[in-house]
PAVEXTI-509709 format. One record per residue (C-alpha): residue number from 1; x, y, z. Coordinates in nm, 2 decimals. Layout:
BEGIN
<r><i>NUM</i><u>X</u><v>Y</v><w>Z</w></r>
...
END
This chain:
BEGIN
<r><i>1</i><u>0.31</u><v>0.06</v><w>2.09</w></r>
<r><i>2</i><u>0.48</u><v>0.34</v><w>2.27</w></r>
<r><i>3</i><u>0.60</u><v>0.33</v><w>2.60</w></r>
<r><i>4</i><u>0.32</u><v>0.34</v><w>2.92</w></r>
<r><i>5</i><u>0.05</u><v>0.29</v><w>2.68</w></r>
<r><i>6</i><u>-0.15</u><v>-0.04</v><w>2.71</w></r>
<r><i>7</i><u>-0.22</u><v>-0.27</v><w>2.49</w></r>
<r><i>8</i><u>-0.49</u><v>-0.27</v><w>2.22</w></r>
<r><i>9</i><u>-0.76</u><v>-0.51</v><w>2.30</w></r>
<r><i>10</i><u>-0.88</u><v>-0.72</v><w>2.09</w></r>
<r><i>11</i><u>-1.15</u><v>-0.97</v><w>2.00</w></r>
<r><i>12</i><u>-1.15</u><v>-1.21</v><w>1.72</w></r>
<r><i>13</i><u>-1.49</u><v>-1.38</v><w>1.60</w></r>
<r><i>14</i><u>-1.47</u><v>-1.65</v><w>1.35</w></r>
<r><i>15</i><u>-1.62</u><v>-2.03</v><w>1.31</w></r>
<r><i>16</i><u>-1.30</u><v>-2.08</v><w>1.12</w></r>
<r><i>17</i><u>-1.02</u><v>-2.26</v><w>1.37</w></r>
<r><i>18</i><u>-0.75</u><v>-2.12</v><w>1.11</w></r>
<r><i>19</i><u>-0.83</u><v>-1.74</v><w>1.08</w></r>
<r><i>20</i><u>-0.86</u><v>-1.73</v><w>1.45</w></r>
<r><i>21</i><u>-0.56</u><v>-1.81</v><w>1.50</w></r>
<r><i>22</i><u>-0.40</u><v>-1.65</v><w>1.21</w></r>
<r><i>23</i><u>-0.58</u><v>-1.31</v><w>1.36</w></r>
<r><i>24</i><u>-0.42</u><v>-1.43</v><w>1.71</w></r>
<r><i>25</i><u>-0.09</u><v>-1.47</v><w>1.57</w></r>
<r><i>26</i><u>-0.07</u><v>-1.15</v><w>1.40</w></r>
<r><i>27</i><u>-0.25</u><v>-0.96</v><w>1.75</w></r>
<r><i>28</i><u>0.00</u><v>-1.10</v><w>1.96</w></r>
<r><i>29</i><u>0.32</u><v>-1.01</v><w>1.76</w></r>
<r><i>30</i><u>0.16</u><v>-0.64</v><w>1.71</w></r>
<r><i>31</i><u>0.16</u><v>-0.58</v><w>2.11</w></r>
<r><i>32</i><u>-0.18</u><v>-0.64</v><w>2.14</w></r>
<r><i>33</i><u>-0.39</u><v>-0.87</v><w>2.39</w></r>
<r><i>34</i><u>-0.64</u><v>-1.12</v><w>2.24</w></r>
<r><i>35</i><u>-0.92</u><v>-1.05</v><w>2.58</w></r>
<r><i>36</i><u>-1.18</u><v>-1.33</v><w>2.41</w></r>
<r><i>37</i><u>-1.23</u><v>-1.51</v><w>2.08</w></r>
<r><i>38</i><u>-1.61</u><v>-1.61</v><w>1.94</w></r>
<r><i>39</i><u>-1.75</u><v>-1.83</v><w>1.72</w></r>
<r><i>40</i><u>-2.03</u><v>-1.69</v><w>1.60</w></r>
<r><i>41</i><u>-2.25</u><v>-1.36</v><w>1.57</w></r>
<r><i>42</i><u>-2.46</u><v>-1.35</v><w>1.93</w></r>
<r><i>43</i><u>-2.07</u><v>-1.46</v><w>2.10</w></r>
<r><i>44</i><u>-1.92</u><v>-1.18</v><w>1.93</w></r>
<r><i>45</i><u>-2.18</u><v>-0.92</v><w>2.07</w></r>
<r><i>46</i><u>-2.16</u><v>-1.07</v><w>2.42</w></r>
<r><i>47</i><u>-1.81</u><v>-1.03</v><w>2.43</w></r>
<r><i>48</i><u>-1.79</u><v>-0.70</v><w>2.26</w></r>
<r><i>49</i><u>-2.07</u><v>-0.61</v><w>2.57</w></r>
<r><i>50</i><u>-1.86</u><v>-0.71</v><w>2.87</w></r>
<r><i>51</i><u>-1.46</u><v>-0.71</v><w>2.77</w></r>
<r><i>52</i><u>-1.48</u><v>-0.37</v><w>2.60</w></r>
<r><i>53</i><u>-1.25</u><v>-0.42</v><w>2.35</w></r>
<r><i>54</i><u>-1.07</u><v>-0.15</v><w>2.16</w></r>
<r><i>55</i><u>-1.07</u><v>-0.38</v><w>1.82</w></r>
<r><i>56</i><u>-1.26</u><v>-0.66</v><w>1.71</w></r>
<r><i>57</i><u>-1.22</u><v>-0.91</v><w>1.40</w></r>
<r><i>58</i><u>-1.56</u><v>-1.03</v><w>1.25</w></r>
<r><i>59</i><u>-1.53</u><v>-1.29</v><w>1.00</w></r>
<r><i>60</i><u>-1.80</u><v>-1.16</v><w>0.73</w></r>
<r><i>61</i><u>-1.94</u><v>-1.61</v><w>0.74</w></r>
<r><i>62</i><u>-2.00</u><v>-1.58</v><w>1.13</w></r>
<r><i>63</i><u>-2.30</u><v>-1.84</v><w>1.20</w></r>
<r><i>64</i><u>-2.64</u><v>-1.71</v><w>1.33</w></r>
<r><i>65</i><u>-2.54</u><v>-1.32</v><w>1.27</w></r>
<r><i>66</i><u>-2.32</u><v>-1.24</v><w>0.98</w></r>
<r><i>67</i><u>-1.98</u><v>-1.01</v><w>1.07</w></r>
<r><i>68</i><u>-2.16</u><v>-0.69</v><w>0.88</w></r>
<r><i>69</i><u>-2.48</u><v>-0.71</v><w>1.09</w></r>
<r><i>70</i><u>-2.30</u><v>-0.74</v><w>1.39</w></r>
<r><i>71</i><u>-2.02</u><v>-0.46</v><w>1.25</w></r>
<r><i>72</i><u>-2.38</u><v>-0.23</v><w>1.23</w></r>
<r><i>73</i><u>-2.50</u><v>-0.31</v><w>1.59</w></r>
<r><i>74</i><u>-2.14</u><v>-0.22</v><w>1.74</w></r>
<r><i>75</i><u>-2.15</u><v>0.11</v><w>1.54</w></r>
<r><i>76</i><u>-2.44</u><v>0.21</v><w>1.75</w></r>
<r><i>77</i><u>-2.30</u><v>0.12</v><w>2.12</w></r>
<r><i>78</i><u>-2.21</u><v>0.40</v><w>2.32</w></r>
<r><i>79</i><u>-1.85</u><v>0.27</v><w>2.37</w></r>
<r><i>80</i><u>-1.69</u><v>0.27</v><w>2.07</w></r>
<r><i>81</i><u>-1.55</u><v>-0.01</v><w>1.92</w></r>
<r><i>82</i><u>-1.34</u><v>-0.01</v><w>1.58</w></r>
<r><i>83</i><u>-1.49</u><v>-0.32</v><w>1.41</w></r>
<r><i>84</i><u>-1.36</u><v>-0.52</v><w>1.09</w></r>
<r><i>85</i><u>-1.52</u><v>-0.75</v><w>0.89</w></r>
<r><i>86</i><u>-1.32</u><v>-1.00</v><w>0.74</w></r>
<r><i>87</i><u>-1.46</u><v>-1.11</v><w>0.34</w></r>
<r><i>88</i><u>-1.32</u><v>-1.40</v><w>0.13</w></r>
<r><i>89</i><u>-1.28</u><v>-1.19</v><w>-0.23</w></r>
<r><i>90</i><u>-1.53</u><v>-0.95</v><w>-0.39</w></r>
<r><i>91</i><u>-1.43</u><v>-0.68</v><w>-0.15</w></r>
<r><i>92</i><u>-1.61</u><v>-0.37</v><w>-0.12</w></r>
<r><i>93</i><u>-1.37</u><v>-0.08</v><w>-0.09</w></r>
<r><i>94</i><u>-1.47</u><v>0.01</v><w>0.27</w></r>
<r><i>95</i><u>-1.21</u><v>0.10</v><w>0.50</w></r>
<r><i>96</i><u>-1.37</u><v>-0.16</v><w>0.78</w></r>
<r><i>97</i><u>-1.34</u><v>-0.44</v><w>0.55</w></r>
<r><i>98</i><u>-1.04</u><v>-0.68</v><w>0.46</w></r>
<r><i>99</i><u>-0.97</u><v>-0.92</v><w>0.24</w></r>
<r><i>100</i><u>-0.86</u><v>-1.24</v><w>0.36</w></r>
<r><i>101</i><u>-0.78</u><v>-1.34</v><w>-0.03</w></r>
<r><i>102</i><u>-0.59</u><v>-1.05</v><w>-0.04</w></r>
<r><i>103</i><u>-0.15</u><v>-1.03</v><w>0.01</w></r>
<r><i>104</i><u>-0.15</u><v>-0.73</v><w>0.22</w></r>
<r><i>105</i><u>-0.42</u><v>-0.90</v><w>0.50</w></r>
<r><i>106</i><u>-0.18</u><v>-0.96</v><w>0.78</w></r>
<r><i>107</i><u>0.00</u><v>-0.60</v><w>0.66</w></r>
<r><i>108</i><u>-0.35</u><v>-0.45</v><w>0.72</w></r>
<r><i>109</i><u>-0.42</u><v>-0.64</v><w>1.02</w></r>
<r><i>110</i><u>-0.13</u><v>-0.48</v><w>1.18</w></r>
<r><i>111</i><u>-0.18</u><v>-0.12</v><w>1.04</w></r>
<r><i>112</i><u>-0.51</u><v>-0.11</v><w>1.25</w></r>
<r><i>113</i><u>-0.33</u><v>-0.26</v><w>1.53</w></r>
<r><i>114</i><u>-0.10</u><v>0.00</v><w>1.55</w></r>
<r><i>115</i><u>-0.25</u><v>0.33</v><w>1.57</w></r>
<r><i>116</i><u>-0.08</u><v>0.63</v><w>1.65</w></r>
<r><i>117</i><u>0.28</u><v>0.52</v><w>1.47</w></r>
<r><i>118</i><u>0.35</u><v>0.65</v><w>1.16</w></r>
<r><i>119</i><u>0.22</u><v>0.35</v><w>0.91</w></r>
<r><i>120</i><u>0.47</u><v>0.30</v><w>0.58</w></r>
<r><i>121</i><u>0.41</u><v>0.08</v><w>0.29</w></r>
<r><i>122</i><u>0.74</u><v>0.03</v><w>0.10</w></r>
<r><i>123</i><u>0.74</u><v>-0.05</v><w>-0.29</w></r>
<r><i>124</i><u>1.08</u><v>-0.21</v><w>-0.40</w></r>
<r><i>125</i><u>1.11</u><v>-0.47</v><w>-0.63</w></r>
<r><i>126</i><u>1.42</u><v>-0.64</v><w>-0.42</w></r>
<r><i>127</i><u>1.29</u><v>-0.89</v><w>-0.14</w></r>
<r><i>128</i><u>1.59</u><v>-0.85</v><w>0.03</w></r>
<r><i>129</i><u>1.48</u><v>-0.44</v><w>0.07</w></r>
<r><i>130</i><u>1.14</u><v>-0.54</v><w>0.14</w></r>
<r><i>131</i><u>1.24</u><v>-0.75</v><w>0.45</w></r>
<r><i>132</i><u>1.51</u><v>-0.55</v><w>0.59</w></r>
<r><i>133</i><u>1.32</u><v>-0.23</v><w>0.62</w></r>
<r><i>134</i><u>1.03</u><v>-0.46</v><w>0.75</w></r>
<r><i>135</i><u>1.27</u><v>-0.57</v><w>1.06</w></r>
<r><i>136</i><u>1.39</u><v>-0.21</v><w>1.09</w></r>
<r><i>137</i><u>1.04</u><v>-0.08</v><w>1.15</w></r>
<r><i>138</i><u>0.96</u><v>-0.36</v><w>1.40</w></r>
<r><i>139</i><u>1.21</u><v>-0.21</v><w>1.58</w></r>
<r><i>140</i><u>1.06</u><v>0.15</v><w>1.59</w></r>
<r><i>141</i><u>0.76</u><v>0.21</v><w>1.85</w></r>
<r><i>142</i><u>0.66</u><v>0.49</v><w>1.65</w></r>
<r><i>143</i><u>0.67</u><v>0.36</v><w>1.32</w></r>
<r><i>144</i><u>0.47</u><v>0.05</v><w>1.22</w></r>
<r><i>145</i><u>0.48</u><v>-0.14</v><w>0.88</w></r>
<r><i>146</i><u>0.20</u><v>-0.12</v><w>0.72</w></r>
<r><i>147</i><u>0.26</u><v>-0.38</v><w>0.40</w></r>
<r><i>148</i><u>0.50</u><v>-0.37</v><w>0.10</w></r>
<r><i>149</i><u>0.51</u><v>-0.46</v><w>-0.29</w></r>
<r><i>150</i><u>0.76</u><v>-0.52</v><w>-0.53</w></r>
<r><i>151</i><u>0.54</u><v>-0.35</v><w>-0.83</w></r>
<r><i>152</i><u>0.34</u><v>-0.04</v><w>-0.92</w></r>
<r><i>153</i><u>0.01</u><v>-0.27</v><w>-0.97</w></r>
<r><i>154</i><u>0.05</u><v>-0.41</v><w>-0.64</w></r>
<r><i>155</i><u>0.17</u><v>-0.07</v><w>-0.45</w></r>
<r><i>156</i><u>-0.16</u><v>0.06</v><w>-0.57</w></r>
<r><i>157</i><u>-0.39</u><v>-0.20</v><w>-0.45</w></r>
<r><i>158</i><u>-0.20</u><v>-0.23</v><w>-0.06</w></r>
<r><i>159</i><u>-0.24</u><v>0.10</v><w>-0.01</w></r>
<r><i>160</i><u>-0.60</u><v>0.13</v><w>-0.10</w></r>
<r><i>161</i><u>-0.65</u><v>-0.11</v><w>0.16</w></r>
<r><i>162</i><u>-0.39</u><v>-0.03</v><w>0.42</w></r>
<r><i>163</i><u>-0.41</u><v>0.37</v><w>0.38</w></r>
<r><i>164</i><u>-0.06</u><v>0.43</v><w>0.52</w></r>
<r><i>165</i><u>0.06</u><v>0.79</v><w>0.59</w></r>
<r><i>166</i><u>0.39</u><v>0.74</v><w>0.41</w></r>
<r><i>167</i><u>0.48</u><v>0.56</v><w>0.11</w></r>
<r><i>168</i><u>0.82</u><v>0.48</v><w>0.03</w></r>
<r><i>169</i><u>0.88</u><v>0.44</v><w>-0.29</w></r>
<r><i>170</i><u>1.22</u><v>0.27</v><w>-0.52</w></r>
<r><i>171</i><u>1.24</u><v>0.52</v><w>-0.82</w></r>
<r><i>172</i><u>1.31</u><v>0.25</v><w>-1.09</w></r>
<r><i>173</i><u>1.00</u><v>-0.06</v><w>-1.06</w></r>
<r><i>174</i><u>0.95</u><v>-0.33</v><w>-1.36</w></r>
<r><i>175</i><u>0.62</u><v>-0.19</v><w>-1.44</w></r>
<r><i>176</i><u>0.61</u><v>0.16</v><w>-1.38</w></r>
<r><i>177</i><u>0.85</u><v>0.47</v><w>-1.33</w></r>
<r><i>178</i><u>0.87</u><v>0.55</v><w>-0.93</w></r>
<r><i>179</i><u>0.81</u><v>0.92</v><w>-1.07</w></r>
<r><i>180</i><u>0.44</u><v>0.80</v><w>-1.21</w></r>
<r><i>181</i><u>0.36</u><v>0.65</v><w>-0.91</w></r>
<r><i>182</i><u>0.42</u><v>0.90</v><w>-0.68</w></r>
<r><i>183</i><u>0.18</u><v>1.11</v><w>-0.86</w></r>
<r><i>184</i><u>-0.05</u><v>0.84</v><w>-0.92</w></r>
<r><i>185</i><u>-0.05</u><v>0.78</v><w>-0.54</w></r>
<r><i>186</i><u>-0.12</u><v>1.18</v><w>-0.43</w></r>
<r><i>187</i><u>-0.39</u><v>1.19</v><w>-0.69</w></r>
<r><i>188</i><u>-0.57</u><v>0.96</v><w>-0.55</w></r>
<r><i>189</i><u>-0.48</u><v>0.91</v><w>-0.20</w></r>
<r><i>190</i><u>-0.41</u><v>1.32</v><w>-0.09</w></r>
<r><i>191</i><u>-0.29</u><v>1.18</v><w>0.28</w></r>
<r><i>192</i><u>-0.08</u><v>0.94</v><w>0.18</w></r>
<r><i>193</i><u>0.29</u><v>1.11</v><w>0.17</w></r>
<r><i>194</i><u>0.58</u><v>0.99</v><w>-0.08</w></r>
<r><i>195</i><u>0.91</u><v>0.96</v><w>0.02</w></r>
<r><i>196</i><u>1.16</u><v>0.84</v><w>-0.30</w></r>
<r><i>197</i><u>1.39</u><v>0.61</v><w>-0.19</w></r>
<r><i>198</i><u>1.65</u><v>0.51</v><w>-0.46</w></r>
<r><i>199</i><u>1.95</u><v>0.38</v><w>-0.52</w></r>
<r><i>200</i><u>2.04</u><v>0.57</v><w>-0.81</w></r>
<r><i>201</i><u>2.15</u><v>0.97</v><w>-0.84</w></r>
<r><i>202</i><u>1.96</u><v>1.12</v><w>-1.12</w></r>
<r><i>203</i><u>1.96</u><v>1.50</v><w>-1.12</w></r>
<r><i>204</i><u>1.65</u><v>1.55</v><w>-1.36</w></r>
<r><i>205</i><u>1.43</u><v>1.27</v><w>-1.13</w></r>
<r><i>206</i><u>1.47</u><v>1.44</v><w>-0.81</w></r>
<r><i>207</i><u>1.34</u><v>1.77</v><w>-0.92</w></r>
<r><i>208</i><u>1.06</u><v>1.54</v><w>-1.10</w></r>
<r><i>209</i><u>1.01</u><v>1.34</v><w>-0.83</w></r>
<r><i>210</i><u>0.90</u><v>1.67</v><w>-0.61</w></r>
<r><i>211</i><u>0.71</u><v>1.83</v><w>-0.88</w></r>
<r><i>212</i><u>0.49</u><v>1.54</v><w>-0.91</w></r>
<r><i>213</i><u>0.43</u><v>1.53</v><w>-0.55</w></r>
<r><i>214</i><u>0.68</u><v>1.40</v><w>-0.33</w></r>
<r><i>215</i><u>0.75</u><v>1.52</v><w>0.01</w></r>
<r><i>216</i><u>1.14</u><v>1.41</v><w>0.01</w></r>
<r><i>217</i><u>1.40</u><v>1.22</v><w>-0.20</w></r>
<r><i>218</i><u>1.66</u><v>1.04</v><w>-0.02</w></r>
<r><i>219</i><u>1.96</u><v>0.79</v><w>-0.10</w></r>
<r><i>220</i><u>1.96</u><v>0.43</v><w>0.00</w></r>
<r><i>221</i><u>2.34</u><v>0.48</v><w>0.07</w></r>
<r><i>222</i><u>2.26</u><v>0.65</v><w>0.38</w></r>
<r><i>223</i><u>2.23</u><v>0.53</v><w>0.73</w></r>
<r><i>224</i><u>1.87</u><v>0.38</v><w>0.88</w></r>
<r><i>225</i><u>1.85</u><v>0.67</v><w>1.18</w></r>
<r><i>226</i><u>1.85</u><v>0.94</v><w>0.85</w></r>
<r><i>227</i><u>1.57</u><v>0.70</v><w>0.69</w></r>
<r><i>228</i><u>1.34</u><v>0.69</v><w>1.00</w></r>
<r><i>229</i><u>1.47</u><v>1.06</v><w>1.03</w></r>
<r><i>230</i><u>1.30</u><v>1.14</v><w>0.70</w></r>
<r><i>231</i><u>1.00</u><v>0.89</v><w>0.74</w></r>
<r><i>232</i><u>0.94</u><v>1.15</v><w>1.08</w></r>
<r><i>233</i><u>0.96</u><v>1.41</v><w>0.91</w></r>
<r><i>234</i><u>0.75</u><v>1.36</v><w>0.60</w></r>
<r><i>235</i><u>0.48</u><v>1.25</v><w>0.83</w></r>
<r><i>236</i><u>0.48</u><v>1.51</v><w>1.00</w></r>
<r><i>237</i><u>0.37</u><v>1.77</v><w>0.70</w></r>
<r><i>238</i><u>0.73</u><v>1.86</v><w>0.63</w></r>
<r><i>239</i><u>1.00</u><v>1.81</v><w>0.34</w></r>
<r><i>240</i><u>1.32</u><v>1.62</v><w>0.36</w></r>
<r><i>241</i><u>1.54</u><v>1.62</v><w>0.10</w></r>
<r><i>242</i><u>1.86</u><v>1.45</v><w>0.12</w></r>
<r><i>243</i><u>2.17</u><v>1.73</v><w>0.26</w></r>
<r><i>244</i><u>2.41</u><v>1.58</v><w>-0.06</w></r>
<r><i>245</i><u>2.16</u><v>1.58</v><w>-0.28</w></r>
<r><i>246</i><u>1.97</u><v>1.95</v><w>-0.24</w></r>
<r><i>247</i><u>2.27</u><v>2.10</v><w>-0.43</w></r>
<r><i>248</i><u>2.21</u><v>1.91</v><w>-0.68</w></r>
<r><i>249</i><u>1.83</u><v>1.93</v><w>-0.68</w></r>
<r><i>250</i><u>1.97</u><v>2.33</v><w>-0.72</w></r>
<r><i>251</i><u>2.16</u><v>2.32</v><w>-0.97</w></r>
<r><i>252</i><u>1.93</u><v>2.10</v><w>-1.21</w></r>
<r><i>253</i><u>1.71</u><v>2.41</v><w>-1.13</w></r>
<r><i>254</i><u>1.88</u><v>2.64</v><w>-1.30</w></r>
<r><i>255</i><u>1.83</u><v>2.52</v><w>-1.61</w></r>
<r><i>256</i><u>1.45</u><v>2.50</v><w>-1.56</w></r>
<r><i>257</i><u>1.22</u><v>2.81</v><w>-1.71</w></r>
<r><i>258</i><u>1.24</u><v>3.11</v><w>-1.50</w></r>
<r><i>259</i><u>0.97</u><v>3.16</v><w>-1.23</w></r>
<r><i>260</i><u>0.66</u><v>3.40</v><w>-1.31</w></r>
<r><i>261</i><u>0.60</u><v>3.69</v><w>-1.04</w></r>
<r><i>262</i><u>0.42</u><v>3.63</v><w>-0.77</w></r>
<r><i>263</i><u>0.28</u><v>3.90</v><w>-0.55</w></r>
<r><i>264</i><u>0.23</u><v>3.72</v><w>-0.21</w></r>
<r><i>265</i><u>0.11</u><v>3.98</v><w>0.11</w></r>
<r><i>266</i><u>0.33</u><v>4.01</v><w>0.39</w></r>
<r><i>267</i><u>0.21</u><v>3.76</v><w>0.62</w></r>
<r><i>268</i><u>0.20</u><v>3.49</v><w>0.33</w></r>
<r><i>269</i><u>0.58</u><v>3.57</v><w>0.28</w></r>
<r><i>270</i><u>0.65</u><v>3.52</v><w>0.65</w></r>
<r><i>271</i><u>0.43</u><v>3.19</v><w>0.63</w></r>
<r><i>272</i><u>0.63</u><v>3.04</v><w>0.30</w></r>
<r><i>273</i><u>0.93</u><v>3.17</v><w>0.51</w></r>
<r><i>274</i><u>0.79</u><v>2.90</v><w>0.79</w></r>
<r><i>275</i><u>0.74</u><v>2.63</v><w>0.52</w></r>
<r><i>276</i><u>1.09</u><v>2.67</v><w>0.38</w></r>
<r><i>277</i><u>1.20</u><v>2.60</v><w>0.75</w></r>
<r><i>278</i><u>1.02</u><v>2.24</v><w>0.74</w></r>
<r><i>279</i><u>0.78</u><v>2.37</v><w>1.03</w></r>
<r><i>280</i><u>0.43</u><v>2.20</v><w>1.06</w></r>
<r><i>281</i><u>0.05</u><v>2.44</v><w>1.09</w></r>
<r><i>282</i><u>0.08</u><v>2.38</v><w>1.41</w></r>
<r><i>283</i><u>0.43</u><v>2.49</v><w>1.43</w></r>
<r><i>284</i><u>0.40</u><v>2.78</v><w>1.23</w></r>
<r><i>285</i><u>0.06</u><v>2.87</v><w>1.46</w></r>
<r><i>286</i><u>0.26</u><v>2.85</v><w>1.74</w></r>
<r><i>287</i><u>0.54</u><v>3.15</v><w>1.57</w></r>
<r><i>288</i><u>0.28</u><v>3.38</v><w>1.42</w></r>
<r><i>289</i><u>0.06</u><v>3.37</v><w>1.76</w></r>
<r><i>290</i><u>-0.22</u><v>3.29</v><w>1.47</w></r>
<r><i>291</i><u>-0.50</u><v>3.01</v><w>1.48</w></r>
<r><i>292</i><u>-0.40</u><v>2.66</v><w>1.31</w></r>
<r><i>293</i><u>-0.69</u><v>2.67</v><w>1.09</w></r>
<r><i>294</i><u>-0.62</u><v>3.03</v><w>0.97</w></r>
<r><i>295</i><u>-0.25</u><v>2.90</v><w>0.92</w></r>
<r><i>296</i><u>-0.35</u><v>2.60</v><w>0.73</w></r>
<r><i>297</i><u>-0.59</u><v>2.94</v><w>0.47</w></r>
<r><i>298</i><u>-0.25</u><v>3.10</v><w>0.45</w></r>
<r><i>299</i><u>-0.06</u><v>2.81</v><w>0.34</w></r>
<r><i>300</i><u>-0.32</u><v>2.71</v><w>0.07</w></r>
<r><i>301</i><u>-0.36</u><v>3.05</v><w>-0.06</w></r>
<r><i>302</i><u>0.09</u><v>3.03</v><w>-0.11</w></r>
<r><i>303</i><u>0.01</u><v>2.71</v><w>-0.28</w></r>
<r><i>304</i><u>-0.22</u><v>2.85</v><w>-0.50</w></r>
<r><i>305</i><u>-0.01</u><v>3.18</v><w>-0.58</w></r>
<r><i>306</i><u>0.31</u><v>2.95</v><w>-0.68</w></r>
<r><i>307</i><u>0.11</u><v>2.72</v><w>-0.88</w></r>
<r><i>308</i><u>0.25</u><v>2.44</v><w>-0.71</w></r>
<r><i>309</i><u>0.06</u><v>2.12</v><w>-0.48</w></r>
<r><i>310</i><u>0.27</u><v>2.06</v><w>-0.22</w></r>
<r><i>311</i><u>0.49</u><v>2.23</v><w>0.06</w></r>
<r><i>312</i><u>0.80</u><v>2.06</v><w>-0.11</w></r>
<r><i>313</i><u>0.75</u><v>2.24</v><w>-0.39</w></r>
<r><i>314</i><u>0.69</u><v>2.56</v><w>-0.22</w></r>
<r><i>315</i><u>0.97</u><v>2.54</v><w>-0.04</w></r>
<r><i>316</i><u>1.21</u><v>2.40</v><w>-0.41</w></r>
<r><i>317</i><u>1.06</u><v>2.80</v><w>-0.57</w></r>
<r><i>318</i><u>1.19</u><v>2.97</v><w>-0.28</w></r>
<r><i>319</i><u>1.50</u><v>2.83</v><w>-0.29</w></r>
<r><i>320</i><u>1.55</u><v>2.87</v><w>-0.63</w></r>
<r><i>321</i><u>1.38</u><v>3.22</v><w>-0.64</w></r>
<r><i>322</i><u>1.64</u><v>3.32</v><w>-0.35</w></r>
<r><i>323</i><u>1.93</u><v>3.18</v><w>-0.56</w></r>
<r><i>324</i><u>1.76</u><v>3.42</v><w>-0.85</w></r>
<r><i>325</i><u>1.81</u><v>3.68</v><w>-0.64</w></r>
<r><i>326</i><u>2.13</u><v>3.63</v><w>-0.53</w></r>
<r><i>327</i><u>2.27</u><v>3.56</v><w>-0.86</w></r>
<r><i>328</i><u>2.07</u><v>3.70</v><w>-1.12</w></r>
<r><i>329</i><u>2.29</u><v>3.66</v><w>-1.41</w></r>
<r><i>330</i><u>2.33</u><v>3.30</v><w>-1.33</w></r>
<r><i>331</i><u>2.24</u><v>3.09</v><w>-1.63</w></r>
END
């Protein structure tokens, strides 16, 4: 929660003494103000009616009115209210529905807690990593944990529930290659951003690593201000690649097949121009004196010419086109 801004409030409806006050627990520690708890269907109504809450917690086994018949009558009030039932396994894949079976319930209790902070869900197979970047975050108003896994398997299933806006991802996991999950994670979840986050220096898996979709690759030797720095900046629509390491991204380049022609129009060029620079749609809007919406045309029409799927990518051709350029004997 940012500064000035007040508190999300929140009301929690369950018969079950337990989840109550696990759902308390976890409100309180999130910055947000428990305003009335229920213990049934009709309570949960009458308190959603007079304390105006901004979230409420249904338990889906509320007595006299279950938590997804009250969930319907809240999504027609004229105040809205963002409402979440609470199921005990068999989930459907809703985004209003948790899983209170599931490891990443408190992690998406907090995510929706939280809104307006850049959400991350970190995959690393060390605890250690897991908990330190967890206590780093907590310490960010603008930046909110959103869950974590130490698996591929598990990555997959927390951020189908959690939807964060960045992943950060450990290159080397004991059941899958940080390289496939990346692109497993933009195939199927297009707003979910990956930032690479490895230990290791490997020439060939940074330049994989972006071509399969990653918005930015960056050491874990470095300090935590450039880690929140990147975090920012990925979420914001633009790349970050490591300073020590874009050299290197380079010169594995060069040793990649040459780059077909591409015939881009003037004001294309000067928009790829605009991506190179890490600007956002709105950004580049603002420089053109062009619409966002006709901004965010021209950058999926350079997309399409390069052949490539993200702005990362656009912005590793240019690079390496300029280099062409510059040196074209260079082998």
């Amino acid at each position: 929660m940012t500064a000035g801004t007040a508190p999300r409030r929140v009301v929690i409806a369950s018969g079950d003494d337990g989840l109550r006050s696990r759902l308390a627990g976890i409100a309180r520690a999130s910055g947000a103000e428990v305003v009335r708890s229920a213990v049934d269907g009709e309570q949960a109504l009458l308190a959603c009616g007079t304390e105006e809450p901004d979230v409420v917690f249904l338990d889906e086994e509320l007595a006299g009115i279950s938590g997804s018949s009250v969930a319907a009558i809240l999504a027609e009030m004229d105040r809205p209210v963002r409402a979440l039932v609470v199921h005990r396994g068999e989930l459907s894949d809703r985004p209003d529905a948790l899983d209170l079976e599931s490891e990443t319930f408190d992690d998406g209790v907090r995510s929706v807690l939280t809104p307006g902070a850049v959400h991350v869900f970190v995959v690393d197979d060390h605890e250690t990593v897991r908990l330190g970047l967890q206590m780093l975050f907590e310490e960010e108003p603008d930046i909110a944990f959103a869950g974590s896994a130490e698996n591929g398997s598990l990555a997959l299933e927390g951020i189908a529930r959690t939807r964060p806006d960045v992943a950060l991802l450990d290159l080397r996991l004991p059941d899958v290659d940080g390289i496939d999950l990346c692109r497993e994670v933009r195939s199927r979840f297009r707003d979910v951003r990956c930032l690479i986050f490895t230990a290791y220096s490997d020439d060939e898996a940074q330049v994989q690593a972006i071509l399969a979709g990653a918005s930015g690759y960056l050491s874990k030797g470095g300090d935590s201000d450039e880690l929140l720095s990147a975090i920012r900046t990925v979420a914001s629509g633009s790349a970050f690649v490591d300073p020590e390491r874009a050299g290197q991204i380079m010169r594995s380049a060069r040793t990649a097949p040459g780059q077909p022609e591409v015939n881009l129009s003037a004001q294309q060029e000067r928009v790829l121009e605009l991506i190179v620079e890490g600007l956002t749609n709105r950004e580049i809007s603002q420089r053109l004196d062009l619409a966002e919406k006709t901004v965010k045309n021209y950058v999926s029409a350079v997309l399409d010419k390069l052949g490539v799927r993200s702005r990362t990518q656009a912005a590793v051709y240019r690079a390496r086109l300029k280099r062409d350029e510059r040196h074209p004997d260079a082998s």
